[in-house]
N, C-alpha and C positions, 0 to 999 in steps of 0.2 A: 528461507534457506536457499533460495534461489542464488545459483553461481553460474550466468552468462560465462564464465572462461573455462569453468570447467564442461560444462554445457558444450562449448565449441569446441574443445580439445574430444573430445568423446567422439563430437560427429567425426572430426579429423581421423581418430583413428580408425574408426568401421569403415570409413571411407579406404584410408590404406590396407586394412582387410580383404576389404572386398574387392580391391582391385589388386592381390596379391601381394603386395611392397610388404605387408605383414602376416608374416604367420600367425597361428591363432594363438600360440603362447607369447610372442610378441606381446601381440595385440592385448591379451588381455594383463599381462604386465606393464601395461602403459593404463590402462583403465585401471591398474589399483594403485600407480604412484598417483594420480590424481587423488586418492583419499588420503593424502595428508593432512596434517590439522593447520589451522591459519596461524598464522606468525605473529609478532606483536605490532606490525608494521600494520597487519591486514584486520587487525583487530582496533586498533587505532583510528580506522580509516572507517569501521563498522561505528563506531561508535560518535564520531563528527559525521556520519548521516544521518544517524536517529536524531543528532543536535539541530543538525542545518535543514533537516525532511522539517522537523517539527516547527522552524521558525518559516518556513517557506510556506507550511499550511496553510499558520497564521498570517502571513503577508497576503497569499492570496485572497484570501476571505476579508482584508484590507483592517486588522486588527490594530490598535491603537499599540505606539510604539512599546509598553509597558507590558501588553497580553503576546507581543512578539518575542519580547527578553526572557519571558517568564515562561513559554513555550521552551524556548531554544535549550534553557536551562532545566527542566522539567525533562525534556527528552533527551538532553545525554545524559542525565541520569539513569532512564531507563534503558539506554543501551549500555551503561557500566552493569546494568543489573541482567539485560539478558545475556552479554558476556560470561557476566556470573557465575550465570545457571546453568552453562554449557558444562558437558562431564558430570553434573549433578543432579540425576532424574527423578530425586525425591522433591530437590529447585525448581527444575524444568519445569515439575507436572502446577505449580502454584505462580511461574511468576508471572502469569497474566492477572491476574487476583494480587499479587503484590505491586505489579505498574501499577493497578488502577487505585491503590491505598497511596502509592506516592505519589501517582500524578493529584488524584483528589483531592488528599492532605497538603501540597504544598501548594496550587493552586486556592486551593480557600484560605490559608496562613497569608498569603501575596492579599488576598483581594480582603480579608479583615484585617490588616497590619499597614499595607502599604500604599493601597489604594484600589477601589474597585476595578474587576475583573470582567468582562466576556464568560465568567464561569466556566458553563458548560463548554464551549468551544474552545477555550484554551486548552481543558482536559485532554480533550477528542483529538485536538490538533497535536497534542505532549505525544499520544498515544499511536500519531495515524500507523507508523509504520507495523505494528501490532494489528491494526484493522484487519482482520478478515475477508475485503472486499474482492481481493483476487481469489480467492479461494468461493465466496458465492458465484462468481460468476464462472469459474471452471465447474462449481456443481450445476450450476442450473446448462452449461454448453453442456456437462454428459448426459445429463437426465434429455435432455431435446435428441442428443448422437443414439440414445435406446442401451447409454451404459448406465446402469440401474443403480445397481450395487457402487459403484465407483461414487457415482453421483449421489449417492444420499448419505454414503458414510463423510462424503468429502460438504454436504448440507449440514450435517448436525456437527460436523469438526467445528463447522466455522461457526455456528450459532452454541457449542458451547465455550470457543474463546470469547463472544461478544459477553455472552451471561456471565464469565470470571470478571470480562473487564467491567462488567457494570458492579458485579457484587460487590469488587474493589474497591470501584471508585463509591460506592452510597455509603460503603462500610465506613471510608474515612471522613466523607461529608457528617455522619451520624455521628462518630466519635467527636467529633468536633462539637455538634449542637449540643451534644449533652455535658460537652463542658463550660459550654455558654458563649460559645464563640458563634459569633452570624458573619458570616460574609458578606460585602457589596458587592452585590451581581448588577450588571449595566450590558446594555444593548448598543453599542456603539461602535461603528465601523469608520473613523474620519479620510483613512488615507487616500491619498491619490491614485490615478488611475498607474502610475510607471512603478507604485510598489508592486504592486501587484505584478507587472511582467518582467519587473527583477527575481521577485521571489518564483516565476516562472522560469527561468536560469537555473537560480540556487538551488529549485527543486529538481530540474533534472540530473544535477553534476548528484545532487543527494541519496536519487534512485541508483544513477551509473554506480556510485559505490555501493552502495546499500546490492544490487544485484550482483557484483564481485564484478566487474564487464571488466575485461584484459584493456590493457593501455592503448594498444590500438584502435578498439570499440569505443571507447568513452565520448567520443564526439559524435558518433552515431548512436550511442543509446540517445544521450543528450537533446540530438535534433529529432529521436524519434518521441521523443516524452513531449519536447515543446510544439512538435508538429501537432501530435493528438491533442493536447487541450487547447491550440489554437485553433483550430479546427471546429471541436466543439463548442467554443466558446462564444467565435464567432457565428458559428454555424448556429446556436443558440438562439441566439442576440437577435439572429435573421429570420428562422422558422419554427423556435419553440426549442427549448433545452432538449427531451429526446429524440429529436429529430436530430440536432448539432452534433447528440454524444454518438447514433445512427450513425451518420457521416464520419466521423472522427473513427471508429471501430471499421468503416467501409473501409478508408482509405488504407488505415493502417493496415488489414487486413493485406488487403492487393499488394501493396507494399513490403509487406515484410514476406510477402511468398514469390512476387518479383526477384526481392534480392537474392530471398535464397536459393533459386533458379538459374541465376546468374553468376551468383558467388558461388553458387555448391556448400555455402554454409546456410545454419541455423537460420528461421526466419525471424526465431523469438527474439534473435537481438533488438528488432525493431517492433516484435508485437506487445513483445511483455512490458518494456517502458511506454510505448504508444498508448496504452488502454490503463497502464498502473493512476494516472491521475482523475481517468473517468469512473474506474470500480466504487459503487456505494458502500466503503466499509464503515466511515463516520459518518452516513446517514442511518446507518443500522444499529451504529451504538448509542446515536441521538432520539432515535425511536425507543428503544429499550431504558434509557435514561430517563427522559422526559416522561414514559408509563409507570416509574419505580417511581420518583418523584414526587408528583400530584396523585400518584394511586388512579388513577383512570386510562384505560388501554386507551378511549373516544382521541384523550389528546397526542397520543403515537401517531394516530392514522395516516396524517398527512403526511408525515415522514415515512413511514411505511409505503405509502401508495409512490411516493417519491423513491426510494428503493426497488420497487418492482418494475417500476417505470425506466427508469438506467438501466435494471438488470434484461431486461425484454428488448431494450433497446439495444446493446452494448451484441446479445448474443446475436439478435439480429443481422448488426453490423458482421458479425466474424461470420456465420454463415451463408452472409449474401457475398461475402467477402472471397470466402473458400469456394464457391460457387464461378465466381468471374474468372479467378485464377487460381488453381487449385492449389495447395503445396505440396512443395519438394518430398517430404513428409513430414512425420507427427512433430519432430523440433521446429 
């Protein structure tokens, strides 16, 4: 539910507050026109990034052109559905448990009807924008800042989305089996290396929407999303994946608190996209899937240890980050 524009108009107006241009009735009559609802325009635009987030996942993980279609399609389905369920909180409270029965269910129809699937990671990838990953790693920054409470309701928020979306998705793999339907699941990654830093493009224009970023910002959420997982990627490649994603949270860090030192606006326009493709939220749902699965936690682990390990690393990054150059403040 993240909205960079409404986010910047807010700091905008405490700013004129505080430097008198607005009285406090002003002031706080400009902070409740911003809660108007989205238009169909904005909803439109919500809904081709859960499409284009979810094919850009699969490109970058370099999926076979078939587990790309099938992503893309998969996921705006599930942004028609949490569009949905907006205004309907008896909807709201289930459709994580409902993406994970449509992503499930039509990802295994694709891969026993049409031709084998990538399975599990096609799901993961229908789903990312649902991932929980921002949301771990803002609990595990308050639990380290000594904010307790904050940090443990905002732990379990996000491990009980991961648990709907796995019940979902096993619920629809199972309906399936027991009507006699198997899937071909295949392990195959062919594409080249330039898909993949296309689908580094399509993923950030997908986050710029997906976070509401004002029309002005779109090119700087954009370069702030490509800058962090190049960064990492590379940085990876050169001294070990948590080390790369360390750097990648360093830089973006300094950076998004530079600018807003300079601009007097928000930093998160560059932090939240910069760290949105490092956060482990589909390594958390692949931990939990692969232990439902085969029935044995032994086989989660490594994904697990791979989750803690980004997670350790990513805070690191913002705290050493907060450290070199402080920020403007909390936005």
């Amino acid at each position: 539910e993240t909205s960079l524009y409404k986010l910047c108009e807010a700091d905008r107006i405490v700013e004129l507050v505080l430097a008198g241009q607005l009285d406090l009735a002003a002031g706080h009559a400009a902070l409740r026109a911003l809660e108007r609802p989205a238009d169909w325009r904005a909803n439109l635009q919500q809904v081709a990034g859960f499409g284009v987030a979810a094919a850009s996942v699969a490109g970058l993980l370099r999926l076979p052109w078939l587990d790309i279609a099938t992503a893309a399609v998969i996921g705006t389905l599930v942004g028609l559905l949490v569009i949905a369920s907006r205004g309907r909180p008896n909807m709201a409270e289930a459709d994580d448990a409902i993406a994970g029965i449509l992503a499930g269910g039509l990802a295994a129809l694709v891969a026993t009807f049409v031709a084998p699937l990538n399975l599990n990671t096609v799901v993961i990838a229908s789903m990312i924008v649902l991932m929980p990953g921002m949301a771990l790693t803002n609990a595990f920054s308050e639990l380290t800042s000594q904010h307790l409470i904050s940090g443990t309701a905002r732990m379990f928020g996000a491990l009980a989305t991961l648990l709907k979306l796995t019940v979902g998705t096993m619920i629809a793999l199972i309906a399936l089996e027991m009507v006699g339907l198997e899937p071909q699941v295949r392990a195959w990654r062919p594409q080249p290396y330039w898909v993949e830093w296309c689908a580094v493009v399509t993923a950030s224009w997908a986050f710029a929407a997906l976070f509401r970023a004002g029309r002005r910002d779109i090119l700087l959420v954009m370069a702030a999303a490509i800058t962090g997982y190049t960064i990492s990627r590379l940085g990876g490649q050169w001294l070990g994946s948590p080390i790369g994603v360390f750097l990648s949270a360093l830089v973006i860090t300094v950076a998004g608190n530079g600018y807003a030192q300079w601009r007097n606006r928000p930093g998160a326009l560059i932090r939240v996209p910069g760290i949105i493709m490092l956060v482990p939220g589909s390594t958390s749902l692949r931990t939990l899937l692969v232990a439902v699965q085969q029935q044995d936690v032994v086989a989660g682990q490594q994904a697990a240890i791979t989750v803690l390990n980004v997670l350790l690393a990513l805070i690191a990054g913002l705290l050493v980050g907060n450290l070199l150059l402080p920020a403007r403040r909390s936005l």
